[in-house]
C-alpha positions as CSV (number, residue, x, y, z in Angstrom):
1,X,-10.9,-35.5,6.8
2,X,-13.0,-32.4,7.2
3,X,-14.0,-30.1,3.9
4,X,-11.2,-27.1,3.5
5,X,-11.8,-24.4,5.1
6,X,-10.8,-20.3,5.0
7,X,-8.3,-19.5,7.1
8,X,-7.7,-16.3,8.3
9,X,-4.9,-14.1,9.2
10,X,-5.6,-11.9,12.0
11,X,-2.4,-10.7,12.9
12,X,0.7,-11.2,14.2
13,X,3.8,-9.6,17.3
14,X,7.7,-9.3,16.8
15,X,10.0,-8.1,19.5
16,X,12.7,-6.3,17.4
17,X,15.7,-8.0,15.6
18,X,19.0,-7.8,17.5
19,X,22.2,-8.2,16.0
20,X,23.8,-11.2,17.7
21,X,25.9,-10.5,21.4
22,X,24.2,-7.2,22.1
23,X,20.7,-6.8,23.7
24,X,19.6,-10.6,23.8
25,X,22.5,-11.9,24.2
26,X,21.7,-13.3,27.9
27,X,17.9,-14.1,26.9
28,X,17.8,-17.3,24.8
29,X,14.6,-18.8,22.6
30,X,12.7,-19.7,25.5
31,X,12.6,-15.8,26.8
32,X,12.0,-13.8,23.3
33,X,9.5,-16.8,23.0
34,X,7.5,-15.7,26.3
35,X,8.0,-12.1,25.4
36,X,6.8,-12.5,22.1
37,X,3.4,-14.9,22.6
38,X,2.6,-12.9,25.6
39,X,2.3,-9.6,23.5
40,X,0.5,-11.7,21.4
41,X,-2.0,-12.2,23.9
42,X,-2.0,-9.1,25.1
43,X,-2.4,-8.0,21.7
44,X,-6.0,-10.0,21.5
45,X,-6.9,-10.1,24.4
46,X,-6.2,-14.0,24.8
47,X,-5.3,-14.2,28.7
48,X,-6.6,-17.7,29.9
49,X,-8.2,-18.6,27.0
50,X,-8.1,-22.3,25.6
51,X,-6.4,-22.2,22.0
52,X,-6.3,-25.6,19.7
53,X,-2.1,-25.3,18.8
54,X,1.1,-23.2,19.5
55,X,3.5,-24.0,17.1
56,X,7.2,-22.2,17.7
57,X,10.1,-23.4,16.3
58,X,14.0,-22.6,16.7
59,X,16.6,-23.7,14.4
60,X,19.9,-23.5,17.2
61,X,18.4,-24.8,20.2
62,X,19.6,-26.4,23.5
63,X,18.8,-30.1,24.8
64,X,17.7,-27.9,27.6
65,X,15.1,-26.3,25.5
66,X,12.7,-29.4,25.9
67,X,10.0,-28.8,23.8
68,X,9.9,-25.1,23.3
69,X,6.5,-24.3,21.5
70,X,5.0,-25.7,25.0
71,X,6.9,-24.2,27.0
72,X,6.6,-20.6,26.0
73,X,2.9,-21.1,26.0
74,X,2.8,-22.1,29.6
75,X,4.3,-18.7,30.7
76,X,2.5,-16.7,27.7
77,X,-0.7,-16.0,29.6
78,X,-2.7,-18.4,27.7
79,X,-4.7,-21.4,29.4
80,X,-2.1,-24.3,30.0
81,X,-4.7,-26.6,27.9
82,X,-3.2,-24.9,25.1
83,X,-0.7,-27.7,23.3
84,X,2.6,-26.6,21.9
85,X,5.1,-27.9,19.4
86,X,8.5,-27.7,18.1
87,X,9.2,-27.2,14.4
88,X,12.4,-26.9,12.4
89,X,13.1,-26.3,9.0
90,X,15.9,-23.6,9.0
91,X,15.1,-20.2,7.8
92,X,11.9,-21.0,6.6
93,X,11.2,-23.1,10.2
94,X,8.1,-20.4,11.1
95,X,6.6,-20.0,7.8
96,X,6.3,-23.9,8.2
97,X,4.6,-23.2,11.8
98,X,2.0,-20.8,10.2
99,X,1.2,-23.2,7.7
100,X,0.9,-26.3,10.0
101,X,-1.7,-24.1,12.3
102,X,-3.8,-23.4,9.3
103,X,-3.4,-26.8,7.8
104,X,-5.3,-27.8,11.1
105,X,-7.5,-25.0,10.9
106,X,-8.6,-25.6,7.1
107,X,-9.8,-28.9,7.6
108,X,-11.7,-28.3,11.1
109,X,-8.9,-30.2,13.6
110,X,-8.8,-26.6,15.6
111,X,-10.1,-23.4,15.1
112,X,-7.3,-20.7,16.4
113,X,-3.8,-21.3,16.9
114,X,-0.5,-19.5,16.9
115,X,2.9,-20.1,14.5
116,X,6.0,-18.1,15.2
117,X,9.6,-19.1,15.9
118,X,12.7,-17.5,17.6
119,X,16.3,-18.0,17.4
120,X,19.2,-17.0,19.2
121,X,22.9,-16.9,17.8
122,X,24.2,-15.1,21.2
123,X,23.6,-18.2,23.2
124,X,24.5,-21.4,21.3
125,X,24.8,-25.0,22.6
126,X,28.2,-25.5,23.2
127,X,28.9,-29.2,23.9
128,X,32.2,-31.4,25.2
129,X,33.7,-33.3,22.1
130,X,32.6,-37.1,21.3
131,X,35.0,-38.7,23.1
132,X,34.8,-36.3,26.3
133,X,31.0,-37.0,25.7
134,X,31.4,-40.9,25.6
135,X,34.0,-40.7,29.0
136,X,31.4,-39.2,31.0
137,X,28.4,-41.4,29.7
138,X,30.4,-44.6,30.6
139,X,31.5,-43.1,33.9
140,X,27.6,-42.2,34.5
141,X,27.1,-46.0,33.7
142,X,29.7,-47.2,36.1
143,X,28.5,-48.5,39.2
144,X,31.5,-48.5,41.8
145,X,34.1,-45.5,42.3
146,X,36.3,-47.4,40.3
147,X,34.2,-48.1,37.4
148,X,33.8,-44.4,37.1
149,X,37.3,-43.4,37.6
150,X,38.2,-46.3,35.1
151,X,36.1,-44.1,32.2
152,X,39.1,-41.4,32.4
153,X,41.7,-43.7,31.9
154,X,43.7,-42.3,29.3
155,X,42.1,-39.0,29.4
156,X,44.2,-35.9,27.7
157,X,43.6,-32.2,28.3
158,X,42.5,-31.5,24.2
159,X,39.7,-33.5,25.1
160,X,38.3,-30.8,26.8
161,X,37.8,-28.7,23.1
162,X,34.5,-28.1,23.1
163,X,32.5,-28.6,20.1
164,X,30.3,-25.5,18.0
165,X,27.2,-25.3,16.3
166,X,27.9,-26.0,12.6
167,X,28.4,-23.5,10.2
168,X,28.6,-24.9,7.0
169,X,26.0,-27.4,4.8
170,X,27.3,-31.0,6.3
171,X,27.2,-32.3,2.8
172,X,29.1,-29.8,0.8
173,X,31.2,-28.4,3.8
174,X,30.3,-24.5,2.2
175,X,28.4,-22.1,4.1
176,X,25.8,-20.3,3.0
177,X,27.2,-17.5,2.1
178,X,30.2,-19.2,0.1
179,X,27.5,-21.1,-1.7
180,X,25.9,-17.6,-3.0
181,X,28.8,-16.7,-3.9
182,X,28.8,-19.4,-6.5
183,X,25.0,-18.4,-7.0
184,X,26.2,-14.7,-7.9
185,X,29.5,-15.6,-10.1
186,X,26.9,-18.0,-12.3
187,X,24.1,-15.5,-12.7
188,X,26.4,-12.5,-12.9
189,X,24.9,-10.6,-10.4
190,X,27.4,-7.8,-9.3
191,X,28.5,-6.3,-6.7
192,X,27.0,-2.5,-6.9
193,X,23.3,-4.4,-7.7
194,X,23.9,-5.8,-4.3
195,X,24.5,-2.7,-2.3
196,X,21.9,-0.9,-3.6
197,X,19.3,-3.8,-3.7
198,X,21.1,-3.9,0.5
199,X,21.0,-0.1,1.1
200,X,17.3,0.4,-0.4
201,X,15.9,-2.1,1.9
202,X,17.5,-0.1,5.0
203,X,15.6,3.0,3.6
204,X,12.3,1.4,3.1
205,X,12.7,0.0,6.6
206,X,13.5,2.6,8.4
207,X,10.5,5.0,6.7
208,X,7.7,2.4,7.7
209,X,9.6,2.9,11.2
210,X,9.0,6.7,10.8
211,X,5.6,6.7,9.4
212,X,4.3,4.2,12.3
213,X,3.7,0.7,10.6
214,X,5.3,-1.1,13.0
215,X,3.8,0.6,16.2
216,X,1.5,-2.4,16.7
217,X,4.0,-5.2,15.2
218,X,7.0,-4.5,17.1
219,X,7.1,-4.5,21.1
220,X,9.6,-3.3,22.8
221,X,11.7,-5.6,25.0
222,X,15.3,-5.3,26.7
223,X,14.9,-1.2,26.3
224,X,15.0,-2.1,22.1
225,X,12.2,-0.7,20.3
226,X,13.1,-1.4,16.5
227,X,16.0,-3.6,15.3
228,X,19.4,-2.4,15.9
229,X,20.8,-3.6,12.7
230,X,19.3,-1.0,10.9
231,X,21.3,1.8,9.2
232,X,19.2,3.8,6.8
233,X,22.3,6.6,6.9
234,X,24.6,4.0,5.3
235,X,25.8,5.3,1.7
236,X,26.8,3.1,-1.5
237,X,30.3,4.2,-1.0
238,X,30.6,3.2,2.6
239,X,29.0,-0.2,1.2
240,X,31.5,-0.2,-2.0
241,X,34.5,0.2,0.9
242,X,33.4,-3.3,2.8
243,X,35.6,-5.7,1.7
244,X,34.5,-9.6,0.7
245,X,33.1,-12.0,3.7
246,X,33.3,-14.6,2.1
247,X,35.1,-15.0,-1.3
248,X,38.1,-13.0,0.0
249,X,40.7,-14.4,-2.6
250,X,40.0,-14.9,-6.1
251,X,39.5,-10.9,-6.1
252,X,35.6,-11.9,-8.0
253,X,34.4,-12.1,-4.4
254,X,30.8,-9.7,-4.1
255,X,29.5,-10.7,-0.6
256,X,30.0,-8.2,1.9
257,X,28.5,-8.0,5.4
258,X,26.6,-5.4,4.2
259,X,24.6,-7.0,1.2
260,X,24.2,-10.1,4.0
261,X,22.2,-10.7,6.5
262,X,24.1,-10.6,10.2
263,X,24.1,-13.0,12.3
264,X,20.4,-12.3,14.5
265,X,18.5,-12.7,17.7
266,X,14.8,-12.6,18.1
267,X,11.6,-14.0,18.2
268,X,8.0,-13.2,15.6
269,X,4.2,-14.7,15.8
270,X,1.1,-14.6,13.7
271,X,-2.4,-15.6,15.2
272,X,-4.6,-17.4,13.0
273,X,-8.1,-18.9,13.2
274,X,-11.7,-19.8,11.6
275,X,-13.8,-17.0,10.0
276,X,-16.2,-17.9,12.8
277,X,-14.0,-18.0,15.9
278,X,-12.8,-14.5,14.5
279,X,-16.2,-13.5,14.0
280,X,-17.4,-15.0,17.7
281,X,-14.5,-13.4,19.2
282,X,-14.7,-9.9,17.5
283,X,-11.3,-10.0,16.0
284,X,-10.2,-8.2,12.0
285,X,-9.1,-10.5,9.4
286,X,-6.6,-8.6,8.0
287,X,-6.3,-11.6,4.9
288,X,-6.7,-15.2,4.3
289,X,-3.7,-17.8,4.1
290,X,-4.6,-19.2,0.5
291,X,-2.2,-22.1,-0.3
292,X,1.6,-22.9,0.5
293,X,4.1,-25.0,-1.0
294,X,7.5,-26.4,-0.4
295,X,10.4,-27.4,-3.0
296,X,13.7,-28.5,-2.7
297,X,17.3,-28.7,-4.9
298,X,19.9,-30.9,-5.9
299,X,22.5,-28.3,-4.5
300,X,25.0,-31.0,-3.9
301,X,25.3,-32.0,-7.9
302,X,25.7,-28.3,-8.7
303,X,22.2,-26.6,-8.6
304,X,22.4,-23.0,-6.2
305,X,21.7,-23.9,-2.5
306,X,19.0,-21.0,-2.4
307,X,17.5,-21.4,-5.8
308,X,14.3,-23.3,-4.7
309,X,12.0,-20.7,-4.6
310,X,11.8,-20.6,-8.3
311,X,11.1,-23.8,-8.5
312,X,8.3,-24.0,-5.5
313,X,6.7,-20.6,-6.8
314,X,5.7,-21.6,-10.0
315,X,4.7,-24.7,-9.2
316,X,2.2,-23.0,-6.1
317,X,0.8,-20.5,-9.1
318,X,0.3,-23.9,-11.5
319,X,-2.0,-25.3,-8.7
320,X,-3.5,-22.1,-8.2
321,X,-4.0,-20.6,-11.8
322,X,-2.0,-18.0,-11.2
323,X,0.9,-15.8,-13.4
324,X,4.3,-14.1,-11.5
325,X,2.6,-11.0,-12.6
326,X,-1.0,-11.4,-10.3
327,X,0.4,-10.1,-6.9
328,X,0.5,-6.7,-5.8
329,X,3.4,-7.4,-2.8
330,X,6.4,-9.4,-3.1
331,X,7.7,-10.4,-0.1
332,X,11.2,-12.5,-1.1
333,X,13.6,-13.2,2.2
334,X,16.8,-11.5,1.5
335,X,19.1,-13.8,3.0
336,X,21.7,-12.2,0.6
337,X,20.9,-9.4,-1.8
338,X,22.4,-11.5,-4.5
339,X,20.1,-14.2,-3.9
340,X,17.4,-12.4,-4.4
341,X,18.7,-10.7,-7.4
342,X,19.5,-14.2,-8.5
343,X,15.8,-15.6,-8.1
344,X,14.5,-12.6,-10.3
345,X,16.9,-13.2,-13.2
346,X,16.2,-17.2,-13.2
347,X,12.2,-16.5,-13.3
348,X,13.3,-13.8,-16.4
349,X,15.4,-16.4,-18.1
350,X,14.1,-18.0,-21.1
351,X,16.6,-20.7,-20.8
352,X,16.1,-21.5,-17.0
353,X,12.6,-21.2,-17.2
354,X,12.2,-24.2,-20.2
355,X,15.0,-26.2,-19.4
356,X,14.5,-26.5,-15.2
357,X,10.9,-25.7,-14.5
358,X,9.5,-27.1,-17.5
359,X,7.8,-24.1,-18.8
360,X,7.0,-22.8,-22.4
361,X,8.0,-19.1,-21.7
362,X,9.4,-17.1,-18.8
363,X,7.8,-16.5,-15.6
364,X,8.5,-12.6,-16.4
365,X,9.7,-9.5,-14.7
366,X,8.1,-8.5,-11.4
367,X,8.0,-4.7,-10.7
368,X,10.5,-3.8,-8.4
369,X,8.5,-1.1,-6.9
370,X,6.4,-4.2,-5.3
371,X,9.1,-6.0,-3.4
372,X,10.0,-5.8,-0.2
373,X,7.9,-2.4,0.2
374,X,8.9,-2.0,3.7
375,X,12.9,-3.7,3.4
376,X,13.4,-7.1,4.7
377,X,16.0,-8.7,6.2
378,X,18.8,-7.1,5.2
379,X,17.5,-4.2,7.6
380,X,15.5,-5.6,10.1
381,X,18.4,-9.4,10.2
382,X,17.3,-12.5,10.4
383,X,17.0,-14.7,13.2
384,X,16.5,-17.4,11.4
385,X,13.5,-19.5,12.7
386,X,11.3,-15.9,13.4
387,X,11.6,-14.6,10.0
388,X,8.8,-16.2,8.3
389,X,5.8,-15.1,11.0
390,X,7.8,-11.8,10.7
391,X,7.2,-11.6,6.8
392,X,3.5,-13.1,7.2
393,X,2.3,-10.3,10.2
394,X,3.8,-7.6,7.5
395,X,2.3,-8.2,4.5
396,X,-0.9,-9.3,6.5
397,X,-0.8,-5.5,7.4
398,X,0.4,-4.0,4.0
399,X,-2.8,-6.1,2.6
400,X,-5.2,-4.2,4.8
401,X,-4.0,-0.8,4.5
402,X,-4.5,-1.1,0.5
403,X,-7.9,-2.7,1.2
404,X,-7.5,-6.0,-0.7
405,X,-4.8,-7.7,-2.9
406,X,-2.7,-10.4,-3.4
407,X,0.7,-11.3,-1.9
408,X,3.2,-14.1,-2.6
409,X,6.0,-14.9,0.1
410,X,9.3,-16.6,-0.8
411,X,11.6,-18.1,1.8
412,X,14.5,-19.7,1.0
413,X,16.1,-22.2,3.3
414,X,19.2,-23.8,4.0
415,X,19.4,-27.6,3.0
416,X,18.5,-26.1,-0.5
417,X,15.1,-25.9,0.2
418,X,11.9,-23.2,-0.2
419,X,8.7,-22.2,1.4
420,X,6.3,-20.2,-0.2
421,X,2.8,-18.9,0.6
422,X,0.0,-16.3,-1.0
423,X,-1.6,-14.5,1.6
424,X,-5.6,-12.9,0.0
425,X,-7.6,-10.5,0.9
């Protein structure tokens, strides 16, 4: 294994978020995928040219898909001796692309690569129901007429119910959302914090919109030019009329669709590389990619399905030397507003702090003036496998207009897990 290496952060392409069934609702991964990388490389002038890995990922995928992070880069303009892979690890699935790319890049196995994901939840594999599945496999198998036709025997008409992409964690049969519920009810978080912490990110997203941050991030594609979920003339008391999605019974219920992020469609990618090949090939580095680090919970036995961020962040700054406080941009994944509200409050809690993570004092309070300075995914959604190379390309950015600084990135997953990065420059 080769010494570590810098690696640098040169940029990164979104197309904008679509809420699910409107403008990509006929595309799939494979087409926001080519969109995406081929703005890339339009972006850096890449056409033709040779890079060492493409890593995409996609968290609902089709069979049919075959190995996405290939195929998008044989139609992306770059030279088809460009390898791609496919990478899932839910919400934090391109994140974990970034990170592979400049695992490889740190210790010398390639010197430029790409990390990015896309998801769909317009166009999900919809498949025939086991036993349907297991008629037609043995009548593939037969070899006469009537082996085939004896596969069918029997064969009843509700059968043919097809079979949906789960919804809900296979061990604990909750869904996300029901599962911060719990999150909120045990930290207290309530309901007003949500819609404000839901309604500021909309503002904050919609004035980097205005001010032009995003006219080299965001590409236009399907006659969409910024993401359609966002609603930055939304009020707290249209928010305050939404009722529950998800506790809608026990009247203690303080998820709405509002303070959640909607279901999403789209696709994001960062370019990384070598201080040298950016050098030799003229390109900024907007920031380095200093370390990254993944934890998980025991969300089964009781802990909060999104709580490992505060375990895998202070564990990263540990390794690093680092407080909460050394960071001048937060940017925390708001997969609900109450998760993220939750994730503050444990890293302020004296109790949580010593008893979980093992420490002698809180992590501390973070100013909230430095989170999610431009919204997150409350405004722009969340498509699940794009939001980390999303995150990554905009605080990349946010790092070079303030001409230096620190940021820490926090993704939390589903499978109880969390990814987290600090991004230098």
């Amino acid at each position: 294994m080769r010494p570590i290496r810098p690696v640098a952060v040169l940029g990164g392409v979104r197309i904008p978020f679509c809420r699910q069934n409107t403008a990509y609702a006929d595309v799939g991964n494979l087409g926001m995928s080519v969109r995406t990388l081929g703005a890339l490389v339009e972006k850096f002038g890449l056409h033709g040219q040779q890079l060492g890995e493409v890593a995409m990922g996609a968290v609902i995928k089709h069979s049919s898909d075959w190995n996405l992070g290939r195929e998008a880069t044989l139609s992306s303009g770059l030279s088809p001796l460009t390898p791609g892979i496919t990478m899932q690890r839910a919400c934090g699935t391109s994140l974990d692309t970034i990170v592979a790319i400049a695992n490889k890049i740190a210790t010398g196995q390639i010197e430029v690569g790409v990390g990015g994901g896309s998801d769909t939840t317009s166009d999900v594999p919809i498949v025939y129901g086991k036993q349907l599945r297991r008629r037609l496999l043995n009548a593939a198998m037969g070899k006469t007429t009537q082996d085939k036709l004896r596969a069918f025997k029997g064969f009843h008409f509700r059968e043919l119910k097809p079979d949906f992409p789960g919804v809900a964690e296979p061990r604990t049969g909750k869904s996300m959302g029901d599962h911060c519920e719990d999150m909120a009810k045990e930290w207290n978080i309530a309901r007003d914090s949500q819609d404000e912490w839901a309604l500021s990110s909309h503002k904050k997203l919609a004035a980097a919109y205005e001010r032009g941050f995003f006219d080299d991030l965001v590409v236009s594609f399907r006659g969409i030019s910024r993401d359609n979920i966002l609603r930055p003339d939304s009020t707290l008391e249209k928010l305050a009329s939404l009722k529950p999605a998800f506790d809608k019974t026990s009247g203690r219920g303080t998820l709405t669709a509002a303070n959640s992020t909607p279901l999403t469609d789209g696709a994001a990618a960062c370019l990384l590389a070598s201080e040298d090949w950016a050098r030799a090939h003229g390109h900024e580095v907007l920031c380095h990619l200093r370390d990254a680090h993944v934890a998980a919970v025991d969300f089964v036995h009781g802990e909060g399905l999104l709580m490992a961020p505060t375990i895998a962040v202070p564990e990263m700054l540990k390794r690093n030397g680092l407080t909460l406080q050394d960071f001048d941009i937060y940017e925390i994944h708001e997969a609900f507003a109450a998760q993220v509200l939750c994730t503050l409050r444990a890293w302020e809690s004296e109790e949580y702090c010593r008893n979980r993570l093992g420490l002698d004092a809180p992590l501390g309070r973070i100013d909230p003036a430095k989170i999610n300075p431009l919204g997150s995914s409350l405004a722009a959604g969340h498509p699940f496998a794009a939001t980390g190379a999303r995150i990554i390309a905009t605080a990349a950015k946010q790092l070079k207009e303030r001409g230096g600084g620190r940021a820490l990135v926090s993704i939390c997953t589903a499978g109880g897990m969390g990814v987290v990065a600090i991004l230098e420059r």
